[in-house]
N, C-alpha and C positions, 0 to 999 in steps of 0.2 A: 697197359694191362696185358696180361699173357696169362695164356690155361694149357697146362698139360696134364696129362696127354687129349683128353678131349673131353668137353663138357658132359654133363648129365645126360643121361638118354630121356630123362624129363624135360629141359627145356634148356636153350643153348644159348640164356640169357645170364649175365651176370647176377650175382645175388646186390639187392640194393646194401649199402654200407646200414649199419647199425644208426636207430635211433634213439636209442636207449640202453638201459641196463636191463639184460632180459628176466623177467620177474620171476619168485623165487616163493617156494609157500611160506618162506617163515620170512617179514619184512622189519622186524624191531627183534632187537635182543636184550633179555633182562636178563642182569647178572644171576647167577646161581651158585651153590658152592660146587666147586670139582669134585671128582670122585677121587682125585690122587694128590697130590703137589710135592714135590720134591725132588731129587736127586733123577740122573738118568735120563735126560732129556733129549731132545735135537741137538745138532749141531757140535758145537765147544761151549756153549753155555749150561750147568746142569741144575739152572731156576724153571723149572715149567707147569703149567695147568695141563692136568691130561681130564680131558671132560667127554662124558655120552650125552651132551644136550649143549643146544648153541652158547656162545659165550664171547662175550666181550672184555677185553684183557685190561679196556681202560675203563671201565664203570667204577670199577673199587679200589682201594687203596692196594691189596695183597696183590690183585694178575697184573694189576700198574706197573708194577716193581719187579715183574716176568717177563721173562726174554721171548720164553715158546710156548704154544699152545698143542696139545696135540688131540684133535677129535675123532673118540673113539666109538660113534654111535651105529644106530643103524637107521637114522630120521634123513628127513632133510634139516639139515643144520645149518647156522652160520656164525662166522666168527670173527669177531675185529684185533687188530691189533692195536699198540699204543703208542705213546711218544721216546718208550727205549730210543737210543740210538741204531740198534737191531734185534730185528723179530723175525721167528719163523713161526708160519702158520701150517699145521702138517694134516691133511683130513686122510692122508693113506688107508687108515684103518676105520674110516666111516663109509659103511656101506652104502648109504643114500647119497640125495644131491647136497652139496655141500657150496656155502659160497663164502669165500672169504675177502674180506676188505683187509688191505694192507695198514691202514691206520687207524687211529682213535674214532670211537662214534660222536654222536652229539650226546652221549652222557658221560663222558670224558670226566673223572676226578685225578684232584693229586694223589700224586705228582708227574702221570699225565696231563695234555694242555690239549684242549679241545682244538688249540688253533698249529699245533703243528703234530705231524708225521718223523714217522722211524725214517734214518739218515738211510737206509740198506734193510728190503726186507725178502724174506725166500718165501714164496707160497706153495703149497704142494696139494696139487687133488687127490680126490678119493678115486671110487668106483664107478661111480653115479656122473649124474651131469652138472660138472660145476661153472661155477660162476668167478671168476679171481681179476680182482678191483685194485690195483696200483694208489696209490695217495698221491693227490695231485696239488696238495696245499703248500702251507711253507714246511719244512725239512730240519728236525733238527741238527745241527751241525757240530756244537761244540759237547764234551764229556757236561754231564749233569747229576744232581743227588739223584739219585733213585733209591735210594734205604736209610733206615735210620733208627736206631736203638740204643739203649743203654749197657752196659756193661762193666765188667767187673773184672781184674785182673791183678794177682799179685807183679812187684817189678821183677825184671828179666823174664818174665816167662811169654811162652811162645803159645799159649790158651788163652782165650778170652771165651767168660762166660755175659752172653746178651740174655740182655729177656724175653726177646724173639729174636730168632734167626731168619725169621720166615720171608725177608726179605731181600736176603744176602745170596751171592750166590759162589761157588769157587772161581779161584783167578779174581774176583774183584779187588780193586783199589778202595782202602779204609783208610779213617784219618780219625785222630779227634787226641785229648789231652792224654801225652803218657803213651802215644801211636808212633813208632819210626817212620819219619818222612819214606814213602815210597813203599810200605805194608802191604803186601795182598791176602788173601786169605788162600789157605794150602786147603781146607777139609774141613768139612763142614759135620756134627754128630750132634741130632737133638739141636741145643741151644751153644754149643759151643761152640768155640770157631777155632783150629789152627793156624797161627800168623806164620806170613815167612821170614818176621826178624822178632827179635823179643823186645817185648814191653822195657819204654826211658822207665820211665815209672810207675808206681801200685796206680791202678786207677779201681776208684770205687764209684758206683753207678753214675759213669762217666758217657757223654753225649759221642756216641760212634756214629761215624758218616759213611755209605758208602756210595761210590763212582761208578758212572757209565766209562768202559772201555775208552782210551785215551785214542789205541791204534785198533783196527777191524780184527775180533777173533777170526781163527782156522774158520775157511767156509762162506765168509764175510768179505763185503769190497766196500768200502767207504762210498756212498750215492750212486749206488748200485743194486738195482731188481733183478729177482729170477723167480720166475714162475712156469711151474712143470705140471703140465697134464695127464690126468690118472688113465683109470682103465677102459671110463667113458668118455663122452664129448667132452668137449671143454668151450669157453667165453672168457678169454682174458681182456682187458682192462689195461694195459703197460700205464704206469705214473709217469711224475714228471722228469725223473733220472735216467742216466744208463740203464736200459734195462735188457734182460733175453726172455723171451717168449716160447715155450717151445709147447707144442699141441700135446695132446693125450692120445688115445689108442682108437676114437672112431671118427667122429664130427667136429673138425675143430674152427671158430672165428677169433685172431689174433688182431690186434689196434692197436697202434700206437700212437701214442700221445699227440694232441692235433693243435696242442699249445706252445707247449715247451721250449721246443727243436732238441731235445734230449736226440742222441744217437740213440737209436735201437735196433737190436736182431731179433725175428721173429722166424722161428720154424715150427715150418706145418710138422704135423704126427706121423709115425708109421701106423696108420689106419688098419685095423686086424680087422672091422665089421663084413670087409665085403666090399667090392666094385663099386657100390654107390657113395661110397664115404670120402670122405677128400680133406681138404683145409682152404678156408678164404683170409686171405692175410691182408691188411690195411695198412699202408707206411701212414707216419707223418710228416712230421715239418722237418726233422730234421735229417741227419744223410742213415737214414735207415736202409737194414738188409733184411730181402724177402729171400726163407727158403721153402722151398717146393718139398713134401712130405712124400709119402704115397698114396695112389689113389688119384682123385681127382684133385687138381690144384685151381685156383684164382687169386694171383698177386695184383692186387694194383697199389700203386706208388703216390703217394704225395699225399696232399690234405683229402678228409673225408669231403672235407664243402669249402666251402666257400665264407660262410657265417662269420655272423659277429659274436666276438667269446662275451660274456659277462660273467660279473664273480656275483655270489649269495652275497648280500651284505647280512642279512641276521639268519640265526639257523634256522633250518626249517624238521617241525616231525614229518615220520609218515603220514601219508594222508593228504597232507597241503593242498590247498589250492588256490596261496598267492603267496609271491615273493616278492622281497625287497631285493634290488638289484644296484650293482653301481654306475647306469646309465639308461633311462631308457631311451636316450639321443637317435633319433633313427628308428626306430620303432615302430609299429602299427598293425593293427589289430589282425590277427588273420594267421600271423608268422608263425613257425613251427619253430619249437622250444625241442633241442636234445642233449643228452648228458645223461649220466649216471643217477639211476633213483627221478628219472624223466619217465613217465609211461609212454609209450610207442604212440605218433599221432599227434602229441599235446600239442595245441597252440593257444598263443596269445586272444585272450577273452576281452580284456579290457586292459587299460594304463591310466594311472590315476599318479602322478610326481614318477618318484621312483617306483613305485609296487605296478607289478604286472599278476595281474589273473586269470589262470590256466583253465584249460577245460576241462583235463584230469588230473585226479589228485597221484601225488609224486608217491612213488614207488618203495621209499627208503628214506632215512634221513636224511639230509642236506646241511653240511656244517657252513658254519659263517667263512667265505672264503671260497668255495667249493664253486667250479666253471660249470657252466651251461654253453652254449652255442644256438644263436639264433639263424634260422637260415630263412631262406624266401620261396623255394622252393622243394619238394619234397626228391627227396633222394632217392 
């Protein structure tokens, strides 16, 4: 551990490492319609949800099948992403606290999958003091359907009319009868689609498919996090991949992953509040790099603890207050329970087989899969 240029004038003790996921006023997110959907998005993808209230990309069929989200409110908000192979989550333009989770919730529909995470995702804070959550489960890895419609096209022609488009987006890979092997779509108008080879043949309400990116768009790195701190503090999270961490504009605590052994780079913030503001950066397991921001710094290196990981074995809602686990070998009553969607403090109440019962009810939901970390001692 090392601090420069020199501790707090409050007290010249390290801050204890994170118990938990720091709580948040809004803890469950119900879908809603967006106020926008279309063209114009983050990134190189131009599929996105632009919404002024929390939102979850995987609860419905339409934001499933959305690349970006972008939160335009002025609440405390939160926002999940889904099982694309990439997602950006953007709160820049939400004036409150914002927290985003980099993957699916536990209301997860097709053709999201509750049980896996976007291969690559970018998160972006607001103003406020956010919260940005890594996906730590399994990753999906290979291209998958994500849309899918009917369509109409006389032969040779470079138009195809669907009956929604609403799940398409440019640059994607199409297929289906009467489709040139290796089709993308140039432009998108209404329900039409521009191809960029022309129609083998007439297709009349014919079943079109289309593909998650084979190789990573502009912006994108194939198992690779970036998450960027706004113009408040910031609480990152890092998943289980490459990822970089880089703080926001006041108070920043960066984590990396304490499972994985993922490489990560975390860098503190250039701090604008004032003298007291700094960054505490947490390596993991694997050959992670701490950078010192401005302000006050604290890097320490290696594992937060010492603990034993467990996975959820079935989901958990907010609120919980027992989990099925897939061991409790070792175990005993007393132990402090921490992880994401953990309340600060929680321990072990009882152990009955596998189910262990907490003292406080968890913070957020908890998917089937999702790590805990039991330790013996308080940190």
């Amino acid at each position: 551990m090392s601090s420069t240029p020199a501790p707090a004038p409050k007290s010249n003790r390290a801050p204890a490492a994170p118990t938990r996921l720091p709580a948040n006023p809004i803890v469950t997110v119900s879908p809603q319609k967006p106020s926008a959907v279309g063209a114009g998005g983050a990134g190189s993808f131009t599929d996105t949800i632009t919404s002024a209230v929390s939102w979850d990309m995987s609860a419905d069929s339409l934001s499933a099948a959305k690349h970006n989200l972008i939160l335009n409110g002025n609440g405390n908000l939160v926002g999940y992403g889904n099982s694309l192979r990439f997602n950006k989550l953007d709160a820049r333009q939400n004036s409150g606290n914002t927290t985003l989770f980099a993957g699916p919730s536990s209301n997860a529909v097709a053709p999201a999958s509750s049980l896996q995470g976007p291969s690559s995702t970018t998160l972006l804070g607001g103003s406020g003091n956010d919260v940005l959550v890594g996906w730590t489960g399994a990753r999906t890895q290979n291209p998958t359907i994500s849309a899918g419609s009917t369509g109409t096209a006389s032969r040779s022609s470079t138009t195809l009319t669907l009956a929604s488009a609403s799940q398409f987006f440019v640059g994607q890979t199409i297929s289906g009868a009467g489709i040139a092997s290796g089709t993308t779509i140039k432009s998108i108008s209404g329900n039409t689609i521009t191809l960029s080879a022309a129609t083998t043949a007439a297709i009349s309400n014919g079943s079109i498919i289309g593909y998650e990116p084979t190789t990573p768009p502009a912006g994108f790195v194939a198992n690779t996090d970036w998450f960027i701190g706004g113009a408040g503090s910031s609480t990152m999270f890092a998943g289980n991949v490459a990822s970089t961490l880089s703080g926001g504009a006041l108070n920043n605590l960066l984590v990396a992953d304490t499972y994985s052994g993922a490489n990560q780079s975390l860098w503190g913030g250039n701090n604008t509040g004032g003298a007291l503001y700094g960054n505490t950066l947490y390596g993991g397991t694997g050959k992670d790099t701490l950078h010192s921001g401005t302000g006050y710094n604290t890097l320490i290196s290696g594992s937060q603890s010492a603990g034993t990981t467990l996975s959820i074995s079935s989901s958990l809602p907010s609120g919980s207050q027992s989990a099925v686990v897939s061991s409790t070998t070792g175990l005993t009553v007393g132990l402090l329970i921490t992880g994401a969607g953990i309340a600060d403090g929680t321990s072990i109440t009882a152990i009955s087989g596998n189910i262990i019962s907490l003292s406080a009810k968890t913070t957020s939901p908890l998917l089937s899969g999702s790590r805990i970390t039991v330790i013996s001692q308080v940190l």
